[in-house]
C-alpha angles and dihedrals in degrees: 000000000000119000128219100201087185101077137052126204127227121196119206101222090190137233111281094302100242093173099053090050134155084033083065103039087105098023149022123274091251091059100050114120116264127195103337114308102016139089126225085239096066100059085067088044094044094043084057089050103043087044089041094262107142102156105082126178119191116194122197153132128190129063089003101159100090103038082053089053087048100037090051097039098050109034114063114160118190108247097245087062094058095214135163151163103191117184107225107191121194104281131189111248135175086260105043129018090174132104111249111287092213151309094311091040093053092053092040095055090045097058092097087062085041104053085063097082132060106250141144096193148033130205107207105205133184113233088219105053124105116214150105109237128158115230097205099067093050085050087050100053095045099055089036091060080039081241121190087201130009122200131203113232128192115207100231118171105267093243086078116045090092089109097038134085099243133198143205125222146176128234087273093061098249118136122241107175142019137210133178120225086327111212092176110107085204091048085051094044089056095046093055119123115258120249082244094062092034087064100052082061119108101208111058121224123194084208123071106259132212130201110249122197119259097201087245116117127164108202125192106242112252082035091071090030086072098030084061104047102093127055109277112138095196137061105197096036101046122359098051097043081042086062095052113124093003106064124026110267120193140188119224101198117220128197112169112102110289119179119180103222098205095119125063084229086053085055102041086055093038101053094039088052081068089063099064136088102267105014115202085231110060112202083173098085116108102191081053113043128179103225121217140164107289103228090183079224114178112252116283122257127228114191127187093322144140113233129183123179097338137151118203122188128218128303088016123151118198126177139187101330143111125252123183123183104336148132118232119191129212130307088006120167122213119176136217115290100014132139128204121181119181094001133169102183101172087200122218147313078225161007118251117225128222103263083045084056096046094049097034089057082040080066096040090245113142124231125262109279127014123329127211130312099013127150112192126170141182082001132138108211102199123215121309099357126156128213129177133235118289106016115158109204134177136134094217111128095008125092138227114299149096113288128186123305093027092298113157129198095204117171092341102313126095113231128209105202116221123291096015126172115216118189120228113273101015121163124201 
């Protein structure tokens, strides 16, 4: 690896993730589990590694236990390298007793922790995002147009940037106006890509297209130093739109998939789109990997059953049963006769021994994973539920809401919250 000692990383760990509950009732969105074995966490991570990038700041606040377990278990640097992903939360001080008020206040309040190390730029990341990016080429460009800050900018047709901060840019790539989550047919119109940019693209488009904002900024350091120095709480709210016109501000244009996780539908379709043929996010690329914590769990077993399009993680049994396009997480446990149809089942912490199992079923508790007979469909099971043997669950017909044992129909897909007990023979 070759290591770039002139940036630092700094990975967004996100408020208390209201929109991805209940995923983060018990965590933080960028540990929540991701296609089978990985944390959101470690796409950011990965991305710095695999750019050079080995410095790496994560800031958060809410729900932090088990991002700390995964975060030290799984990222261990030699001491020549001088590597590092050290998790910041939100801390009293004399100064501030708050949480962080947003993006811009988090880095702010963590300057003291950053002038510590030699650096001449920062990447500022977001923890929920799902995407491959290297890093080197943002950091090029942005000493080769002599930029303050570089964004980076998605092309998205412009009939849905109503909900994306959106950017205008010249033929140089420098930005020249801003607009957040534009409505006005007029304000989308004038922030449309010129015929000159949209050429330079590489995938062709038969709708106008605009640059969104991916939430990824690199920002020279004493940029960022005096852009700081004031009480703004959001970047892209309020920092980025306040340099404009007075730094130099450029767009580094992305175009590799790219999904921002922060709704329980965004991960149901992102996880599921693992499971096809061809997914738009490839694991598979060695001279890219994804790193994760390595559990040392024994090889999954697949017995008797029907699979189509499915991923299945590490220490898994699964027995008898039909699977269709689903994604199955470690240590998961699926029982004789049972059917699963656009799944995301993120699997278990543990086994259960025996003795656990014999006392456990004394006290009519089920075991961990999905007993006997079930038929669930469009569902997420959350870590280390347990649901009995014939449970019948779908959210078709019903609408958004909470249901009984903590069940929850969010954005079109029932949720069953970690560590669940399901009853035999419940129906929802």
């Amino acid at each position: 690896m070759n290591i770039n000692p002139s940036v630092l990383a700094v990975i967004m760990g996100g408020g208390r993730g209201t929109r991805l509950y209940p995923l983060t009732k018990e965590r933080c969105k960028p540990a929540v589990p991701l296609a089978g074995k990985y944390r959101l966490v470690d796409i950011p991570i990965s991305n710095c590694l695999n750019s050079g990038i080995n410095r790496i700041f994560l800031l958060t606040q809410f729900n932090t236990a088990s991002l700390h377990r995964h975060v030290q278990s799984t990222y261990h640097f030699d001491s020549f390298g001088r590597g590092f992903v050290d998790i910041m939360a939100a801390e009293q001080t004399e100064k501030n007793a708050n949480w962080y008020q947003g993006t811009a206040d988090a880095v702010r309040r963590n300057f003291v922790h950053f002038r510590t190390y030699p650096h001449d730029y920062l990447l500022i990341l977001s923890g929920d995002q799902l995407y491959r990016m290297d890093f080197r080429k943002v950091i090029a460009q942005h000493i080769a147009t002599g930029a303050d800050v570089t964004i980076a900018a998605l092309p998205v047709p412009a009939s849905q940037v109503d909900h994306l901060g959106v950017m205008r840019v010249d033929d140089t790539l420098e930005i020249k106006q801003f607009a957040e989550k534009p409505k006005d047919p007029a304000v989308v119109d004038s922030l449309v890509m010129s015929p000159g940019l949209e050429a330079t693209l590489t995938t062709p488009s038969t709708e106008k297209r605009c640059l969104a904002s991916m939430g990824i900024y690199l920002f020279s350091r004493d940029v960022l130093q005096d852009a700081l120095n004031n009480q703004m709480t959001d970047f892209g709210k309020e920092v980025i739109p306040s340099l404009l016109g007075k730094e130099r501000l450029f767009a580094y244009i992305f175009e590799g998939y790219w999904e921002d996780i922060g709704t329980v539908r965004a991960f149901f379709d992102a996880n599921l789109a693992l499971a096809q043929p061809l997914p738009p996010f490839n694991f598979y690329l060695h001279r890219t990997p994804v790193y994760t914590h390595a559990r040392f769990l024994p090889a999954t077993k697949i017995n008797r059953c029907t699979i189509d399009h499915v991923v299945v993680g590490d220490g898994c049994i699964i027995t008898d049963t039909l699977l269709k396009h689903c994604v199955i997480g470690i240590r998961a446990m699926v029982r004789e006769g049972s059917r699963l149809e656009d799944v995301v089942m993120m699997g278990a912490d543990f086994y259960e021994g025996e003795e656990e199992l014999k006392e456990n079923a004394v006290h009519g508790l089920p075991a961990v994973g999905i007993g006997k007979g079930c038929d669930i469909r469009r569902s997420i099971i959350d870590k280390n539920a347990r649901i009995g043997d014939g449970c019948v669950l779908s959210p078709d017909g019903k609408p958004n809401g909470n249901y009984p044992y903590d069940v929850m129909i969010c954005d079109g897909v029932l949720v069953v919250p970690k560590g669940t007990v399901l009853p035999p023979g419940t129906k929802i």
